[in-house]
C-alpha positions as CSV (number, residue, x, y, z in Angstrom):
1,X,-1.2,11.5,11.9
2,X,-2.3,8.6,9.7
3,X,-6.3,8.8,9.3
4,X,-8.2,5.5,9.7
5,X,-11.2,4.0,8.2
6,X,-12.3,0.3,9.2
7,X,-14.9,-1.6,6.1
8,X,-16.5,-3.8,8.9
9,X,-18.7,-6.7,7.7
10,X,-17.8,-6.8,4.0
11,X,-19.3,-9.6,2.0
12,X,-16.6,-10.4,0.0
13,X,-12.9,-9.1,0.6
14,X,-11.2,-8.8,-2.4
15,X,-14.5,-7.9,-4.6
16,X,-14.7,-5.0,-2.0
17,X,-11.0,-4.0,-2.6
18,X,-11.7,-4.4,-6.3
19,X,-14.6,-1.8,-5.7
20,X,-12.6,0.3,-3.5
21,X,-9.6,0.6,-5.9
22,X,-11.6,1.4,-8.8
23,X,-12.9,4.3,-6.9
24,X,-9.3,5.6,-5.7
25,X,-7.9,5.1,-9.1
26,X,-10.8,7.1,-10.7
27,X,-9.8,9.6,-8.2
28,X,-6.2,10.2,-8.7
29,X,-5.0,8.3,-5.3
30,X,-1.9,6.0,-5.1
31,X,-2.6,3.0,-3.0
32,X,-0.6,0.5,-1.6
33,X,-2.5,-3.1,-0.4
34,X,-0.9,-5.5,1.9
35,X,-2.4,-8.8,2.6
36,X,-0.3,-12.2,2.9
37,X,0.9,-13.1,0.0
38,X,-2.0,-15.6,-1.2
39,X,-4.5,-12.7,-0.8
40,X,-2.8,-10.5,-2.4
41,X,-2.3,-13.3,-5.3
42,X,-5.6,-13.8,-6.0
43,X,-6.4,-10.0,-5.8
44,X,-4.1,-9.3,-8.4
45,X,-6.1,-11.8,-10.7
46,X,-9.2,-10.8,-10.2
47,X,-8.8,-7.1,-10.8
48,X,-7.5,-8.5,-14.2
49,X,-11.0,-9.8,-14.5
50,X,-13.1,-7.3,-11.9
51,X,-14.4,-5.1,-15.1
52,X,-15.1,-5.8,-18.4
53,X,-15.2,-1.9,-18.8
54,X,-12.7,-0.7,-16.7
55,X,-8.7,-1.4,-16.3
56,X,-7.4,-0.9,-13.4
57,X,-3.5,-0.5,-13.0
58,X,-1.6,-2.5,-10.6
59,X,1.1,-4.4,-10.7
60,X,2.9,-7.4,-8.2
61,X,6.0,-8.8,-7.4
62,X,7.8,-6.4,-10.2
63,X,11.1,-4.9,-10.6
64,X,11.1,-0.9,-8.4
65,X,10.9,1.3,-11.2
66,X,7.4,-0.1,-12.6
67,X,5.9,0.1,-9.3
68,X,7.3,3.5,-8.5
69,X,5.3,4.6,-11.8
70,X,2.0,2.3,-11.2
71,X,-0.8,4.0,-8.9
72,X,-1.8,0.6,-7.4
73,X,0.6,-1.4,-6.1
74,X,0.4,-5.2,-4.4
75,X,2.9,-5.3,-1.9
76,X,4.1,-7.6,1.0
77,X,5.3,-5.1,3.3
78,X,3.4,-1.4,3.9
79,X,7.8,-0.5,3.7
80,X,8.1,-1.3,0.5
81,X,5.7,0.7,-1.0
82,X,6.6,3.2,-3.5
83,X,4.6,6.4,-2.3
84,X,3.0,6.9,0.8
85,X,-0.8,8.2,0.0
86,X,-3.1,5.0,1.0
87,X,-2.5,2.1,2.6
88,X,-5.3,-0.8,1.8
89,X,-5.1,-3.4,4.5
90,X,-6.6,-6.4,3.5
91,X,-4.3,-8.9,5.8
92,X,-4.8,-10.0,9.2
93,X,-2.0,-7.6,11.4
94,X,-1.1,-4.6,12.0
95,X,0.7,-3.6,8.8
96,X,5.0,-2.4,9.5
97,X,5.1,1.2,8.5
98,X,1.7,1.8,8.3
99,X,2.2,5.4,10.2
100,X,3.9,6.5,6.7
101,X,1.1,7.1,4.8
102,X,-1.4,10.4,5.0
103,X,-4.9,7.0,5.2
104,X,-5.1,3.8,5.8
105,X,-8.2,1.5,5.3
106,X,-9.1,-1.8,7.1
107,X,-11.2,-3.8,5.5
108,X,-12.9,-6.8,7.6
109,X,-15.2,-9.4,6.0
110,X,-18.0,-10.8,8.2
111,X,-16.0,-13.8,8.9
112,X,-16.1,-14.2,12.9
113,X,-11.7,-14.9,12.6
114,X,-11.8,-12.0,10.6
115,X,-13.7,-9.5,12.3
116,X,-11.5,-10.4,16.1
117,X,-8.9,-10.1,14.0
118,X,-10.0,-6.5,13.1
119,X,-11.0,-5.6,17.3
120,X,-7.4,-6.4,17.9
121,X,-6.0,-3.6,15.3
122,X,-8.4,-1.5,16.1
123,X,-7.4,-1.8,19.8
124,X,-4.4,-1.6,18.5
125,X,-4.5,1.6,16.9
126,X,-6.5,3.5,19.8
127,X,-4.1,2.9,22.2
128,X,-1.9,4.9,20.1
129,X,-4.4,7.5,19.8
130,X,-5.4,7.5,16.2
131,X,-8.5,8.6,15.5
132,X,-10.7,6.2,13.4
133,X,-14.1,5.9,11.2
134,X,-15.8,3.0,11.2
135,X,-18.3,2.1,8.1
136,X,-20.7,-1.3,8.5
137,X,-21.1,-2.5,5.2
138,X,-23.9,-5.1,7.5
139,X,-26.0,-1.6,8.0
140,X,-26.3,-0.6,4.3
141,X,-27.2,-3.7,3.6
C-alpha cells in the first residue's frame, strides 16, 4: 500500500518542492510531480535557477525515452510517469494512479484554498484506509 506524507502549511510551494527534490535526488529516489500544468511550468524554471551549486535533473514535456532515464520527472498525469518510486503532489486533486507508486507526498501551502483543498484528499485517502504522516511546516517554524 502507497505510504503518505502531507507538508501542511508550507510557505512557498514550489521553493519547498525545490527543497524536497534536492533532498530525494541526493538520495537516489525517482520522483514524479504532478501539478496543473502552470505549476508545474514554473517549477521546471525555477529548479533551473533553485541552486547556484547544485543541478538538479528533471526534465518536462519530453519525448519517453529521456524521461524514462531522468530521476525527476514533471508530469501531467501520476500515469504517465516513467517509474513508480515517489509521487510529489503539488496540484489541487487527488492525483489518477497515484496507488502505483511505493510514497506519495502532499504538499499544502498555508493558503486557506489550498489547505481545504488538502482536508478533502486527505479525507479522501482515509476513507480508503491509507495510512498517513502529517508534518506542519507552521510548528517548525
Amino acid at each position: 500500500m502507497t505510504e503518505i506524507t502531507f507538508h501542511v502549511n508550507t510557505p512557498d510551494k514550489v521553493g519547498y518542492a525545490c527543497r524536497l527534490l534536492r533532498k530525494a535526488w541526493g538520495a537516489g529516489s525517482k520522483v514524479a510531480v504532478t501539478a496543473e500544468p502552470e505549476l508545474l511550468r514554473e517549477l521546471d524554471a525555477t529548479l533551473w535557477t533553485f541552486s547556484a551549486a547544485d543541478f538538479i535533473p528533471h526534465c518536462y514535456e519530453v519525448a519517453d525515452d529521456l524521461r524514462a532515464r531522468t530521476p525527476i520527472v514533471l508530469v501531467d498525469s501520476a500515469r504517465a510517469a516513467p517509474h513508480v518510486e515517489v509521487l510529489l503532489n503539488l496540484g489541487t486533486s487527488v492525483p489518477d494512479g497515484f496507488e502505483r507508486f511505493e510514497r506519495l507526498i502532499e504538499v499544502v501551502c498555508a493558503d486557506p484554498s489550498d489547505l481545504q483543498q488538502g482536508r478533502v484528499r486527505w479525507k479522501h485517502y482515509a476513507s480508503r484506509g491509507y495510512a498517513m504522516t502529517r508534518h506542519d511546516r507552521a510548528e517548525a517554524r
